[in-house]
N, C-alpha and C positions, 0 to 999 in steps of 0.2 A: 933609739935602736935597742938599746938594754930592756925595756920596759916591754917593747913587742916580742921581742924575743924571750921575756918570761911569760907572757901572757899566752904566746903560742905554744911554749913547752906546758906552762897548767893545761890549755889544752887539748895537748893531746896526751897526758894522763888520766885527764877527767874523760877522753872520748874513750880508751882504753879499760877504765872503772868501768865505766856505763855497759861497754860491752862484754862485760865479765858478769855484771851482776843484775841487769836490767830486768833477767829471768829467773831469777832468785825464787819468786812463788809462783812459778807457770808450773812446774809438777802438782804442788798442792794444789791451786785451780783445777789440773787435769784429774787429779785424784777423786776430789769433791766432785765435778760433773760427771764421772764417767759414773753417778749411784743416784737411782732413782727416790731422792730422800720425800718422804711422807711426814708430816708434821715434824714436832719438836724442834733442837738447836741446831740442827745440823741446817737448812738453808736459809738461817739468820747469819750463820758463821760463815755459810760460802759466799755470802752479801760484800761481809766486813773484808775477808781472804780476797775477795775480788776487788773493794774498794780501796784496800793497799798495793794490791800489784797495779792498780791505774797507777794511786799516788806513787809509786816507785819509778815507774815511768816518767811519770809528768815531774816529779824532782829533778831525774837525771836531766832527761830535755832541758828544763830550766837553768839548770847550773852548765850544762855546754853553750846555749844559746847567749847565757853571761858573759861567758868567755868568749866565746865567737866575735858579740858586739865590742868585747875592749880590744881584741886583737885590730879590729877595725877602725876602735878609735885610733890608735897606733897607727895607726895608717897600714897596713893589711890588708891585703886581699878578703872578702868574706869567703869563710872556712865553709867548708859541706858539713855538714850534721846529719849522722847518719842513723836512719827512723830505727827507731825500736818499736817491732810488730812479733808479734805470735798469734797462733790458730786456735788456744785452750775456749776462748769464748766458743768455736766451730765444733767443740767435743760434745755431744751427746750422751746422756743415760744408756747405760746397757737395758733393754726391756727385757720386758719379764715382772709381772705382779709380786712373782714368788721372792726376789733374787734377794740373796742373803749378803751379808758386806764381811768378804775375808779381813780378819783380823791381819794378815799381814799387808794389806793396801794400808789398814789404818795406821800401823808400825812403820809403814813407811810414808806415810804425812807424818808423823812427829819425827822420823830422821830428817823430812825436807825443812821442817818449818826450825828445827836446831839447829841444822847449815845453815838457815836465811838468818836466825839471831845471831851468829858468831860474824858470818861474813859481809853480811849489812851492816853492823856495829863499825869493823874493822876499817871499811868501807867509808862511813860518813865521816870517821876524824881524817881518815886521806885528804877527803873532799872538804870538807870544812877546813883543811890546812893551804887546803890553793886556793878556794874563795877567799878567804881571808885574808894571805898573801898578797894579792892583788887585789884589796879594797873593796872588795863586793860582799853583799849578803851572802851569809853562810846557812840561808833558811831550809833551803834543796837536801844541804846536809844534815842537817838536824831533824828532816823528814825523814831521813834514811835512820837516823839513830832512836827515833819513835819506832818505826816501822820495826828493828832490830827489836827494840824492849816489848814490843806486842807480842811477835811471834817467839820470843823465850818464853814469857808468861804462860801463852799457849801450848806450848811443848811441855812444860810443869803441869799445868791445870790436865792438858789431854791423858799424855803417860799418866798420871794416878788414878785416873777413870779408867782407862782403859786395864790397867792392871785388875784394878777389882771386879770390871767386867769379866776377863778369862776368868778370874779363879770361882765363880759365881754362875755361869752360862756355859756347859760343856758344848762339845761339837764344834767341825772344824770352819764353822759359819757361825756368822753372830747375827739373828733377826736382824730386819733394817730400822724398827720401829724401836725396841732396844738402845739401839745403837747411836739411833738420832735424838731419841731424847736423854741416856745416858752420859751416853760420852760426849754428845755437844750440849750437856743440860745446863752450860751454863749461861745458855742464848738462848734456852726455852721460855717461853708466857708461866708468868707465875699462876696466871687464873686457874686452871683446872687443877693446880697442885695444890692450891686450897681448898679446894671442893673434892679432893681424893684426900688429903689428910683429914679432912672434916668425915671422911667416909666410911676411913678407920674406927671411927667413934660410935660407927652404925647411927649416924646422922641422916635419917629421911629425907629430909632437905634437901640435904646435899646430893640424894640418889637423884630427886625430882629433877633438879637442876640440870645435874650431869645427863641426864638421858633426852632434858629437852632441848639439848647444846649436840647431839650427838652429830647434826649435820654437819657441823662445823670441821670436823674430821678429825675425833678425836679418838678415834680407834686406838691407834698408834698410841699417842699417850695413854689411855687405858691400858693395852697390852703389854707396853716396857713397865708401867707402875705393878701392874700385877705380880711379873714375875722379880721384883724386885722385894716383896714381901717377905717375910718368913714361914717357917709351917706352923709356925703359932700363930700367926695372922690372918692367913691365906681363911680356916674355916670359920672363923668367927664371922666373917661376912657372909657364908654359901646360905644364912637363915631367913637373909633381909630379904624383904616383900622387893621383886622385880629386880634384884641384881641381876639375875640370869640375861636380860636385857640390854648388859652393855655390849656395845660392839667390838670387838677386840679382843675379851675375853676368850681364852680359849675355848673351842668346841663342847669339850668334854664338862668345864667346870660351867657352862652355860646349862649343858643338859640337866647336871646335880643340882644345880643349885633352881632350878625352873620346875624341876619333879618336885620339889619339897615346898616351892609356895603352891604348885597345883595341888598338892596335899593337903595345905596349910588351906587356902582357899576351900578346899571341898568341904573339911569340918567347918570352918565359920560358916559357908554356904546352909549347909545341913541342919545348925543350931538354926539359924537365922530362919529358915523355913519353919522349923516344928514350933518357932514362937511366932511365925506369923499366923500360920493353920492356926494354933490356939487362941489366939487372938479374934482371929476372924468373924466378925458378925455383923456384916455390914457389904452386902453386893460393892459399894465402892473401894471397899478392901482388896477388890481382886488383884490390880492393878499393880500394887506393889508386894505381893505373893507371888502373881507369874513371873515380875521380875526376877525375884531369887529362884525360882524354880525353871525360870529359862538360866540361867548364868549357870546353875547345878547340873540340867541339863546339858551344858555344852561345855563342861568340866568330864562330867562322864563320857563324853562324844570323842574329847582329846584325848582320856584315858583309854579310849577303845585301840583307838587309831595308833595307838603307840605301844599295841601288844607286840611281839616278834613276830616276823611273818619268815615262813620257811624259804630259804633261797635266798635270801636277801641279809644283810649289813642291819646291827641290830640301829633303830631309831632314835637319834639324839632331838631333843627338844630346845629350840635355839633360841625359841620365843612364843608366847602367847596372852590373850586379852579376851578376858568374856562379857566384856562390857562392848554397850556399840557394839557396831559391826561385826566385831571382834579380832581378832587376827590371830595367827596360827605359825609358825613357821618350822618345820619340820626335815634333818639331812637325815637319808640314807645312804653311812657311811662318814667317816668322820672328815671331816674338808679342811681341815688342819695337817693332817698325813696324804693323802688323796695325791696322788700324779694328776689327776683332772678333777674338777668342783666346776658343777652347771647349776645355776640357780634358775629356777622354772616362773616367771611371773603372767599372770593368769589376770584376767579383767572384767568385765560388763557380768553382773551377777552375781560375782563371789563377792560370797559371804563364810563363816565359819562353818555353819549347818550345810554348806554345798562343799566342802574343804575335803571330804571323803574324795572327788573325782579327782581332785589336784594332786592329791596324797598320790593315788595308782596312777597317774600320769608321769609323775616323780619316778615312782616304783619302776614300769616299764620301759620311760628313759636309762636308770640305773640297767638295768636288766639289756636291754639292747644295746648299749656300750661297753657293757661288760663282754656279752657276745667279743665283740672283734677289738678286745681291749692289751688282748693280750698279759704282758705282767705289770701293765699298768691298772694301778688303782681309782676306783672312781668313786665319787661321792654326788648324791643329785638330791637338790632341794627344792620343797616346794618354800614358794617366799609370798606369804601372805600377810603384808605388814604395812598396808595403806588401805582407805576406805576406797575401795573400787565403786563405780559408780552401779544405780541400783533400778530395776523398773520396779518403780515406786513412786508417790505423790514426791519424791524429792528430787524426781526426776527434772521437774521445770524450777529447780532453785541451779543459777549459772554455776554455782559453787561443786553440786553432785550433778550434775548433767551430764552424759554419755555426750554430748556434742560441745562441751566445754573440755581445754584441758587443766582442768585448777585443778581436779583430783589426781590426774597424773604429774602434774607440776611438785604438789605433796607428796603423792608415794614415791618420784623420783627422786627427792632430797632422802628419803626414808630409804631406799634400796640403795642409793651411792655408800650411805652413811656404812648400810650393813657390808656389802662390796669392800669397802675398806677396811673392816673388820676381819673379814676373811682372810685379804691379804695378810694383816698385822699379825693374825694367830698363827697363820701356816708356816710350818717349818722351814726356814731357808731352801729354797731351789733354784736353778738355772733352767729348769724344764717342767716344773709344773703349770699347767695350764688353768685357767681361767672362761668358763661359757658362759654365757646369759641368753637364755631363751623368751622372748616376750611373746602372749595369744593375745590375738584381738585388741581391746583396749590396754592391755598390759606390753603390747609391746611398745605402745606411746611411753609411759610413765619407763619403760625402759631406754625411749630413745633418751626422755628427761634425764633421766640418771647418767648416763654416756655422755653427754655433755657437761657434766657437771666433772666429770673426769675424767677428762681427756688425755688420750694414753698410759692410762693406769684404773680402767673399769672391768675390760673382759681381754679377754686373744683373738675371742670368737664371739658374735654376736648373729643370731637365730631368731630372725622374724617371721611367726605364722600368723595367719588369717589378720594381716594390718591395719588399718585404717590410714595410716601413714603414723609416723614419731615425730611428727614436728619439725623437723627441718628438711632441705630443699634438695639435698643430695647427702650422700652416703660418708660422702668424707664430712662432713661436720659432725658427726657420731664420735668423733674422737679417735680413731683407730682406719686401719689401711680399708678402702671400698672391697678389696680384695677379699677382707674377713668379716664381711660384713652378710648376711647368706639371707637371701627371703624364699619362703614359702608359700605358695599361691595354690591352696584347690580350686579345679574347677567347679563352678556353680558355687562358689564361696562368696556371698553377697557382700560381708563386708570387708572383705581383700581388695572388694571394686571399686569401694568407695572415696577414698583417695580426699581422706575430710582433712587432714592435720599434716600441712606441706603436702611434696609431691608423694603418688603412690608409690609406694618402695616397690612394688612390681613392674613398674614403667623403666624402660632401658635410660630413660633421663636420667633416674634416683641412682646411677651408678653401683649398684650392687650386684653381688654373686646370685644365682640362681639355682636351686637344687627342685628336681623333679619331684613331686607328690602326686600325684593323680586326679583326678577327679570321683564326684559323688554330684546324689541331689543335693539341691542349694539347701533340703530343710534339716540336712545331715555332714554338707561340705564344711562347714564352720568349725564343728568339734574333730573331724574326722583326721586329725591329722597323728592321734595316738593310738588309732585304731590297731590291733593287734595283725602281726603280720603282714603292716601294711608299709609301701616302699616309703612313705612318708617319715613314718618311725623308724625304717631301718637307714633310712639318708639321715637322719638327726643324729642317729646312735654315731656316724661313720664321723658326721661332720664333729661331733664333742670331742671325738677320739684325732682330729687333725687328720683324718683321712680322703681329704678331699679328691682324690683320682678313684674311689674307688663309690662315688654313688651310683647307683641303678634307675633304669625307668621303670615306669608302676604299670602293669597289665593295662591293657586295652579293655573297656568294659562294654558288653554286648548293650544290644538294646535292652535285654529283660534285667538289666541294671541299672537301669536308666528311666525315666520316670513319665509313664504311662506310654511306651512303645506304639501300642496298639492305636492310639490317637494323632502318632505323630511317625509313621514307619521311620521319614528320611532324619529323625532328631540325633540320631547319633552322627549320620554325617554333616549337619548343618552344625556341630559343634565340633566335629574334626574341623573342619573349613573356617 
């Protein structure tokens, strides 16, 4: 009788502990999930923060269930054991690409995780005093006393991070990219912090590497290392050939340091030429002469396009390549400060020498958002930074084919990569927005990118003249069908085409629908930036989150319509 009657008073101490302390780290869990973390330590450490609050549970259970079965051997009644559940795994990320992480959530995970070490501690020599007591493993307890010595550790290791953090990052937000690889840097991947201390050194290499890893998503770790630098540090690197190319980097040191290898570039160009001309004596010669004098040329082309244009946000250069196809990538308006940043992605035919129309497509998006933007600021880029496919003999190799999607399978690793770069640079927000516009075959390589980052690519997603993006409906895009917007001209040939999954015009592909108009089919395709026209002013409205206020587009007669005179009843057979 003595012996049940100690084993039922252990108990119902030990049921009494468990229900005091069972929730110990369910704030720090809620803390951790409620932040949409992007690389670095911080979702290695909400792994570990989550894999103790199981273990904290599953110890408690364990050492009641102990007790329960000796109460029984005793001959006892078996006890009820009462579940320990909570909802922290049911907690979601606030969204938002922008959102910054208040330094005082973080302040208060190392108050939670300093309670959980004191009173877990205090805790497991209770519990290991009635296991013990009554002849059973004391291992449940001694899980409690790991669990306690962890989260001290971390309480030490977090506050001294976090202190040098504030006194090094002003503002009442601290980046989330910062933040994750800082203050939880000590759950970060060592890799790229070898190849960013190697970078220091203005190690080439190391540039090459890091930029061919960029898919990997290492925005975020670029953008915390940067601003971690000093100002003795910071310009020594704005000289190196192709820095300007990392992702992450901010806007502005992108632009300076991308002006100065295009500079660097033009003179070696320039030498490079007047010793091939001199050289020259031999028709097979031509060959590698027009090469330097095409790349020269379209050095000059970039310098054109990035003169000030009156009206407009002066132009940041965020990337470019005059080899190959080349690429381009140019914001009007810096998308690091910007309330709203649209990235413009274009397909079938671009190239850099066609890069002029993408540019004033950029431009008049900017320009028509601004319209009804009110005192929100905009920034619009064109994002020319994969080999779009080409009418050219390489049209029948599967790899560049307009009816394969390999090239947009490519440039969609390449535009998540930048996409996440964007987020990293921009200034903490709760309301800045994020658009991604795809044409044509660029809106495939954009559906690719959207799935590659699901809920955390765009807010708003803008598909013109489609072919389809690859998948079979609008929610696999990563983000709500709701925000998900297609544009269809009439007589748009390849909007009808519906090659790559289902047509995103079709009421199946679950998407929003905004009015554009029609045109002939030999002019419907580009026609969606036409000036004036309801197509571009429904885009300006949709960048801007203004979805109740787009318009329908003019009705157009027959002498807008394509040979009238041969077909009187063709307007109404395309009403009908």
């Amino acid at each position: 009788m003595a012996d049940y009657t100690a084993a039922q008073d252990a108990l119902k101490r030990a049921t009494l502990l468990a229900a005091d302390h069972h929730t110990a780290l369910d704030s720090a869990v809620r803390l951790m999930n409620a932040h949409a973390w992007v690389g670095g330590g911080a979702q290695p450490f909400t792994e570990i923060l989550t894999a103790h609050r199981a273990r904290l549970r599953s110890s408690l259970a364990a050492a009641l269930h102990a007790l329960a079965d000796l109460v029984v051997r005793h001959g006892g009644p078996a006890p009820a054991i009462p579940a320990m559940t909570g909802d922290v795994a049911a907690i979601s990320a606030t969204p938002g690409g922008f959102q910054g992480i208040d330094p005082r959530a973080m302040a208060g995970l190392l108050a939670t995780l300093d309670q959980a070490g004191h009173t877990l501690a205090a805790a497991g020599s209770r519990l290991a005093a009635d296991l013990s007591g009554q002849g059973l493993s004391a291992q449940p307890a001694q899980a409690l006393g790991h669990i306690a010595t962890w989260a001290t550790d971390q309480t030490a290791d977090l506050r001294r991070r976090l202190t040098r953090i504030r006194q090094t990052v002003p503002g009442p937000m601290l980046p989330a990219a910062i933040t994750a690889y800082e203050l939880f840097g000590a759950h970060a991947g060592e890799a790229p912090d070898l190849l960013l201390s190697q970078l220091l050194k203005r190690d080439t290499n190391a540039l090459t590497r890091l930029l061919a890893r960029q898919d990997t998503g290492l925005a975020a770790r670029i953008n915390a290392w940067w601003h971690t630098l000093g100002n003795d540090l910071q310009p020594r690197l704005l000289d190196m050939a192709g820095f300007g190319l990392l992702n992450g980097l901010p806007a502005a040191i992108r632009d300076q340091a991308n002006r100065r290898w295009l500079a660097t570039e033009k003179t070696r160009l320039t030498t490079a030429l007047a010793a091939a001309t001199k050289s020259f004596t031999h028709p097979l010669d031509i060959g590698g002469w027009e090469q330097v004098a095409n790349q020269l040329r379209r050095i000059e082309f970039i310098e054109a396009q990035l003169q000030p244009r009156p009206g407009y946000p002066p132009p940041l250069l965020l990337g470019f390549d005059v080899t190959g196809q080349g690429r381009l990538i140019v914001s009007w308006g810096d998308p690091d400060t910007a309330d709203i940043t649209v990235t413009n992605v274009s397909g079938l035919t671009t190239r850099l020498e066609t890069a002029a129309g993408d540019l004033a497509q950029a431009r008049a998006l900017w320009q028509q958002a601004t319209k009804t933007s009110g005192a929100q600021t905009v920034a619009s880029i064109t994002w020319y930074g994969y080999d779009a496919p080409q009418i050219d003999p390489g049209l029948l190799s599967p790899s560049r084919s307009v009816a394969s999607d390999d090239a947009a399978k490519r440039g969609g690793a390449a535009l998540a990569a930048f996409q996440d770069g964007l987020h990293a640079a921009h200034e903490p927000s709760s309301t800045a927005r994020a658009v991604v516009i795809g044409h044509s075959y660029g809106s495939l390589t954009t559906g690719q990118a959207a799935t590659l980052r699901p809920g955390r690519f765009a807010d708003d997603l803008i598909l013109v003249g489609s072919p389809g993006v690859g998948v079979e409906h609008a929610a696999q895009l990563g983000l709500d069908p709701k925000h998900v917007w297609v544009g269809e001209a009439g007589g748009d040939p390849v909007a009808a085409l519906g090659r790559f999954g289902t047509d995103p015009g079709h009421d199946s592909f679950g998407a929003q629908h905004f009015p554009v108009g029609r045109n002939i089919w030999t002019a419907a395709h580009s026609s969606y930036w036409d000036p004036a026209s309801a197509s571009l002013r429904n885009m300006g409205r949709l960048i801007n989150g203004q979805y109740d206020d787009l318009e329908q587009p003019h009705h157009l007669d027959g002498a807008q319509l394509l040979m009238p005179e041969l077909a009187p009843d063709l307007v109404d057979q395309l009403d009908r």
